[in-house]
N, C-alpha and C positions, 0 to 999 in steps of 0.2 A: 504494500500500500504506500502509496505518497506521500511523504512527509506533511507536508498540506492537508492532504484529505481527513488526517485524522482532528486536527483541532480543528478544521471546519463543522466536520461533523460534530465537535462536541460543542461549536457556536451554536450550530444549530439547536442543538437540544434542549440549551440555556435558551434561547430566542422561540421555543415550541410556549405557545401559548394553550389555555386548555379549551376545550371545545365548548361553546357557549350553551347556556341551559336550554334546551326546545321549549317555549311556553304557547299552547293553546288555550283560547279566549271563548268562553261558553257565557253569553248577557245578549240579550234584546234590545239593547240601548244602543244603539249606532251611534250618537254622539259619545258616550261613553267608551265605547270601544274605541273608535276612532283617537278620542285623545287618550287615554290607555296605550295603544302601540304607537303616539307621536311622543311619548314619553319616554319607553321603553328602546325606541329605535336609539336615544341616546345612551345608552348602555351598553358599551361591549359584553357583558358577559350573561345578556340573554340574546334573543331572537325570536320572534314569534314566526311560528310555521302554523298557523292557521285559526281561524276563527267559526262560529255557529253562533244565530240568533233565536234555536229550537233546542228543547231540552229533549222530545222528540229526534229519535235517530243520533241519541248522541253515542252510541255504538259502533254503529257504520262511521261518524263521523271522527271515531278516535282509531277505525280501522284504515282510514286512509289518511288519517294525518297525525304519523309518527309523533310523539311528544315524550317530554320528560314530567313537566306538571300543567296538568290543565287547571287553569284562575277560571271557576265554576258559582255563577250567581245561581242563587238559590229558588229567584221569581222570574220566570220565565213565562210563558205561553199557561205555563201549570208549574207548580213544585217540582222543584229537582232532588228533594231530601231521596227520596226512594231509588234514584240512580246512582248516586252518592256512591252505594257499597260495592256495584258492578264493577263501577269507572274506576275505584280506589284499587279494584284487583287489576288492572293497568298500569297505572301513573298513581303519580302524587297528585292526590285533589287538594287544592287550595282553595277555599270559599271568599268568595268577594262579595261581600252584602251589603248592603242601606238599611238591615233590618239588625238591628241591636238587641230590640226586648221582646222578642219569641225565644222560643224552644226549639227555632228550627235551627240554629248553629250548631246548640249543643246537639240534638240529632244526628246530624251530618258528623260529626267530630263520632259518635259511638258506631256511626255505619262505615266509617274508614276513613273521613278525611282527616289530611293531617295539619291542618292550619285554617286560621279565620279568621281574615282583615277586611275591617270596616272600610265603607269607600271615601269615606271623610279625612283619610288619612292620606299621608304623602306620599309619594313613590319610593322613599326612602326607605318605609316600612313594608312596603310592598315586597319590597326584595329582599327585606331581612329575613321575610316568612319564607320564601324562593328559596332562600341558602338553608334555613333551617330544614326545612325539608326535604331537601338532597341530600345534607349529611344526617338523616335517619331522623333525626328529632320533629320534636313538636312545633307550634307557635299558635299562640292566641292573648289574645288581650287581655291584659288585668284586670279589665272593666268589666270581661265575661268570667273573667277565672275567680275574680271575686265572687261574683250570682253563681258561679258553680260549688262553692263553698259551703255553701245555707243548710243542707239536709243532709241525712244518710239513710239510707233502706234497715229495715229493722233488724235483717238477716246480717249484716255488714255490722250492726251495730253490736251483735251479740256476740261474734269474732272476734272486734277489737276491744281494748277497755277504752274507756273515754280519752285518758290522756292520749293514745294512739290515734283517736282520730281528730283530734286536735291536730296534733302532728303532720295526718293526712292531708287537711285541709292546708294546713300553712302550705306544704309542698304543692296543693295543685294551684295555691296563690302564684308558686313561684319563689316563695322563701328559702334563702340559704341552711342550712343550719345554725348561723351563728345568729342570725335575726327569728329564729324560732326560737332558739333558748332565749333570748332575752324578752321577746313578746311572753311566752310562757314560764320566765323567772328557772329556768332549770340550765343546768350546764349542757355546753355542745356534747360532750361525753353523753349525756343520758339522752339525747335527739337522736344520736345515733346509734344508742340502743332499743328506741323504740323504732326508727327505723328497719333496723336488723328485725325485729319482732313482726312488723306490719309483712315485711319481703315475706317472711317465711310462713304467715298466716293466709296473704292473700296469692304466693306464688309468683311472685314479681321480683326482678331481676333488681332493677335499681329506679332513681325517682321518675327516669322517662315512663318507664313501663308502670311504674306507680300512677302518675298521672293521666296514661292514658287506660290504666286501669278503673281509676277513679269516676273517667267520661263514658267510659263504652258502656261497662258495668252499673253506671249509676248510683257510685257510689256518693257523689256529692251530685245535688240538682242543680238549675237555673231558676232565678230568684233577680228579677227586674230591679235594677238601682240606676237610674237616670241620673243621680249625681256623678256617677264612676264615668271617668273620659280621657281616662289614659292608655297606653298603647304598649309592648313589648312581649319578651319573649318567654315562654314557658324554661324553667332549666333544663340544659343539655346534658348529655352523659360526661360524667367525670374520667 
């Protein structure tokens, strides 16, 4: 080989960029869609390969248009919650709503999707949900994780002891450990021995799977608070 060719080749590999996210667009809104990909188009690190204004045929429509996450509104022609769990054994569903205080996010979140941004929010946030969900984790709003917080099923209840779902809850808030023990006055030491406790009762790995345990299963409800209007990310795996 050439003296040359080989640190060319290894320019090149430094200078390989990665291949941008596939995002397909599922909303009724033509103007929303339209400024949605005038947005997007300024981001290198997606690209949109296609769109649909029918929640109708949205099978055929994710068989001809390869994707990695389809941004999936919820109000369509009819509800989309019910195809949710199809499309999520495909791609990553992302929900993009205007509808805050239903029960229809949390829905979609237990039928498989794995992320839910409001449409009031920037593009910023947009994509923080995008990257969450290509590297495996969750993403939804404090504003909804808070109202997912409120209740427990009674069956759930008799499994955990109270401090443990205490504990539960702060985690599907999105709490650290070190901000659960001080909210509940006990050391990080004992957070994560109730932690440990919770895994091995409900069979859950760690706080991802905690939390989307929490949503599918029903262990904590949605509970409408119109004060709550902040925005971020569920915790990731450590």
């Amino acid at each position: 080989m050439a003296p040359g060719r080989t640190s060319r080749s290894r320019y090149l590999q430094r200078e390989t960029v990665a291949s941008p996210i596939r995002l397909a667009i599922a909303d009724d809104h033509a103007l929303f869609r339209q400024g949605l990909k005038a947005l997007l188009r300024l981001r290198n690190e997606v690209v949109v390969v296609g769109e649909t204004d029918r929640v109708e045929g949205l099978d055929e429509f994710l068989d001809r248009t390869p994707c990695d996450v389809l941004l999936l509104d919820l109000q369509m022609e009819r509800s989309a919650v019910d195809d949710v769990r199809t499309a999520a054994e495909r791609v990553h569903v992302v929900i993009v709503t205007a509808n805050e205080y239903s029960d229809e996010p949390l829905a979609a979140m237990r039928a498989g999707a794995r992320a839910v941004v409001f449409k009031r929010v920037a593009i910023e946030m947009l994509l923080d949900a995008v990257r969450a969900v290509m590297e495996g984790n969750v993403w939804m709003p404090p504003a909804l994780q808070a109202r997912l917080a409120g209740s427990v099923r009674e069956a759930d209840r008799q499994r955990l002891t109270p401090r443990e779902l205490e504990v539960v809850r702060h985690v599907a808030m999105g709490r650290k450990n070190g901000d659960i023990a001080r909210q509940l006055f006990i050391s990080e030491e004992t957070v994560k021995a109730h932690l440990s406790n919770v895994f091995g009762k409900l069979g859950v790995r760690d706080r991802v799977e905690l939390a989307l345990h929490a949503l599918r299963a029903g262990l904590v409800a949605l509970h409408p608070d119109p004060g709550e209007r902040h925005s971020g990310p569920l915790p990731r795996k450590s």
